[in-house]
Every structure is written in structure tokens, then in C-alpha cells.
N, C-alpha and C positions, 0 to 999 in steps of 0.2 A: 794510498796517499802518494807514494813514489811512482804509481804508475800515472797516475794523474798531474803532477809536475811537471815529470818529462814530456807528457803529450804535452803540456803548455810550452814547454822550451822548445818542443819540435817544432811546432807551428809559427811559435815566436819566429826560430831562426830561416824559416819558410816566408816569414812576410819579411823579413831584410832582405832574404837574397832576393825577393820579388820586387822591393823598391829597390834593389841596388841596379838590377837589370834594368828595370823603369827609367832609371836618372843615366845608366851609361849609352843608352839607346836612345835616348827622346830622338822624338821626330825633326828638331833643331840642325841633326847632324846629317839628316838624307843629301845636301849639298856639297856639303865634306866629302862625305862618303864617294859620289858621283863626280867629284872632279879629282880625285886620286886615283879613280879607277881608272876616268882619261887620261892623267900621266902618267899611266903605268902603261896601261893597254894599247893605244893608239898612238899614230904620229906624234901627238904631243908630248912625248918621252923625250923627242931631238929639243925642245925647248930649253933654254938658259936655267939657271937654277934659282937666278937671282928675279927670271920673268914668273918662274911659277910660285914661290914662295910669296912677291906680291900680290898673287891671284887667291894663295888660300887664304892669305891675310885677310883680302875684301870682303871675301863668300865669308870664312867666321864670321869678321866684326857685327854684317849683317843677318845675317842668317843664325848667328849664337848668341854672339855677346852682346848686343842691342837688341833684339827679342825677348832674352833671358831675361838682362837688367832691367827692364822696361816693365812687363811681366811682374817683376817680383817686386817690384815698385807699387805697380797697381793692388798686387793683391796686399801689402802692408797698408795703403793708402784706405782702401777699402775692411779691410780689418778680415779678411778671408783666411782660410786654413789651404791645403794643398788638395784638400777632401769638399772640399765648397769650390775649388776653381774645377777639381774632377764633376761636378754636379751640371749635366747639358743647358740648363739656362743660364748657367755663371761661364760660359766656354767662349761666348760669343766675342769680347773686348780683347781677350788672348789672340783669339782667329785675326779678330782685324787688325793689334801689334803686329800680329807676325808676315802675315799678306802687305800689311805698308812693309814691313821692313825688307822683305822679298823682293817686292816691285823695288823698290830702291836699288836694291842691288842690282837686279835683270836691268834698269835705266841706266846705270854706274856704265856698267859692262856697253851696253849698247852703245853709251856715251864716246866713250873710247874705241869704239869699234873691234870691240875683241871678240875673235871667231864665234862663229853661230855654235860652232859644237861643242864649244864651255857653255856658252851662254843659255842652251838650250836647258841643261842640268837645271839653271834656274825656271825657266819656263818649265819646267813638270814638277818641281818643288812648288814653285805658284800656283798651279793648278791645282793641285793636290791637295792643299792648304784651300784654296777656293772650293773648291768642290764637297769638302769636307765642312766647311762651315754652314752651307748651306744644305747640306745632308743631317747637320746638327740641328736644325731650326724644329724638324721632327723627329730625327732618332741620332741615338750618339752612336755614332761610327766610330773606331778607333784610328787616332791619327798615328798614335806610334805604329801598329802592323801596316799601316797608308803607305809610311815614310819605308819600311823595310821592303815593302812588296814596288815601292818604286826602285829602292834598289835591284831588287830580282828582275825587273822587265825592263832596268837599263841595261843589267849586265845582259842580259836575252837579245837584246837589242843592238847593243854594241859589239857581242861576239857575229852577227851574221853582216855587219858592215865592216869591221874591220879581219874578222875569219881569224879568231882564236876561239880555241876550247874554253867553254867558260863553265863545265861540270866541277870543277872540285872548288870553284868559287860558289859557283851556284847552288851546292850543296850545302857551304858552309852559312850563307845567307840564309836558306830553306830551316837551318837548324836555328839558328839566333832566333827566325820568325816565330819559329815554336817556343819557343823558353822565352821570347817579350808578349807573344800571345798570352801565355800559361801565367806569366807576371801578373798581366793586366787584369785577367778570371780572378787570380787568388787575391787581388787586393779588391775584387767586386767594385772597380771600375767599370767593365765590360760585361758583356756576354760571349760566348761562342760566337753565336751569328756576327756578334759587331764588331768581333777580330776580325772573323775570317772575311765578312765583308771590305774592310779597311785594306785588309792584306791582295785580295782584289782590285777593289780600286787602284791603288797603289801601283800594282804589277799592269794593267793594262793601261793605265795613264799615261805611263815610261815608255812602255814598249809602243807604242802606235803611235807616240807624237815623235819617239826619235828617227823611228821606220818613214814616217809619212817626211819629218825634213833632211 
């Protein structure tokens, strides 16, 4: 009886820390992630403090918090659980909130004319988020390992244009990707293949569109 318990509390505390990784990773934040790495990394470091704090403002509003809210709106509206919007034919109205709200932002930026090498970050979150929706119409791809493996092929990408080491970043990203993969498995969201494909996609989307501009 006691051994039987603890295997339920182990498991139990194995799908929290699997949904807590889920929710601090969502794919929502691969544009975050990618324009602090350019104010860290690149030129864009010499920027004002008060030019770049405007910029994360933008990239959340759209790219988080008007996605999110939106999102969590529709699935109350529609009376859905977070296990019915994970199910590939309920994914599709999430994909298109989140690709409008994307392109809005990429138009925002264009609008004002702010450098192509921000602006880009969105244009491979766009992408990525497109590509992904239409890879869903026949098999669910995972968009969280999408979003992480875009991480990995920006930082790949932006260490041989601007020529920093980017191994002990690159390694730490490589690790998350496994432990938001391993997430994804255990709450049987995913499979294997549809991580590691996502995680794929992701990684060569970034890296070849920021190489190519």
C-alpha cells in the first residue's frame, strides 16, 4: 500500500514539474528570448535603455499578452479544457490568434522603421508559428521544441555574424530543449518524433533566414 502511494505522489509531482516547464517555456516567448539575445550580443547593446525597453514592451504585448489573453478567452468562450485545445483539430484558432498577432507586431516594427535585425526575430517567430499550423492540418508538430530549436539556430546564427562564442549558451538552450521535450512526452501531448521534429523545424528556420538576410 505504501509503495503504491508514493509511486502515485512520484508521478503526481512529475506531471507538475512537466506542466510547470510547459507554461515557463511556451512557445509565446521565442521573441523575448531573441531580442535580448540581440541586446546582449550585438551592436544593439550601444542602444539607449529607455529605446530598448520600448521594444520589449511591443514584442510582449504582442507576441504574450495579447495571444495569451485572446487564447484563454476563446477556449472559456468555447467551454475547452487546456487538454481539448492540446488535441490537433482544436489547435488550428490558437495558430491563427497567434500568426495575426505576430504579423502585427512584424507590421508595428516595419511601420516605424526599426532595424531589420530586430525585426527579423519576428519574421522567424512568424514563420515558425505558419509553418507549424500547416504541418498541424496532418500531424501535430510540437510548437514549444519549434520555438526553443528557433532559439538554437538564432543563437547559431548570430554567433558567426557577429563572432561570439555561443557554446555555453548554446548548450544551455540544448538542455531546456530536452527537459520542454521530456515535458511534452510525459503529459502525452507529443511523441518523440513530434518533438524532435518541432525542435528541427525551429533550429533551421532561424538559422537560414537570419544567414540568408
Amino acid at each position: 500500500m505504501d509503495d503504491e502511494l508514493s509511486k502515485v505522489m512520484t508521478e503526481r509531482k512529475i506531471t507538475i514539474a512537466a506542466r510547470t516547464m510547459s507554461i515557463l517555456f511556451t512557445p509565446f516567448y521565442l521573441p523575448i528570448v531573441g531580442l535580448v539575445a540581440l541586446l546582449i550580443f550585438s551592436y544593439l547593446s550601444i542602444l539607449p535603455l529607455a529605446y530598448k525597453l520600448k521594444l520589449l514592451l511591443l514584442v510582449y504585448l504582442f507576441t504574450v499578452l495579447i495571444p495569451t489573453v485572446l487564447i484563454r478567452i476563446y477556449r472559456i468562450y468555447q467551454g475547452r479544457t487546456r487538454l481539448d485545445i492540446g488535441q490537433k483539430e482544436q489547435r488550428m484558432v490558437p495558430y491563427l490568434i497567434s500568426i495575426l498577432c505576430y504579423f502585427a507586431c512584424y507590421y508595428i516594427m516595419e511601420w516605424f522603421h526599426i532595424p531589420h535585425i530586430i525585426s527579423i526575430v519576428l519574421l522567424i517567430a512568424l514563420l515558425i508559428q505558419v509553418l507549424c499550423a500547416v504541418i498541424n492540418v496532418w500531424w501535430k508538430i510540437s510548437t514549444h521544441t519549434a520555438a526553443i530549436g528557433g532559439v538554437a539556430g538564432g543563437l547559431m546564427a548570430f554567433s558567426l555574424i557577429f563572432s561570439f562564442n555561443p557554446v555555453w549558451w548554446l548548450s544551455l538552450v540544448i538542455i531546456v530543449a530536452g527537459m520542454v521535450g521530456t515535458s511534452r512526452i510525459i503529459l502525452r501531448q507529443h511523441t518523440l518524433s513530434q518533438v524532435i521534429a518541432g525542435f528541427l523545424l525551429g533550429l533551421l528556420c532561424a538559422f537560414f533566414l537570419i544567414i540568408r538576410f
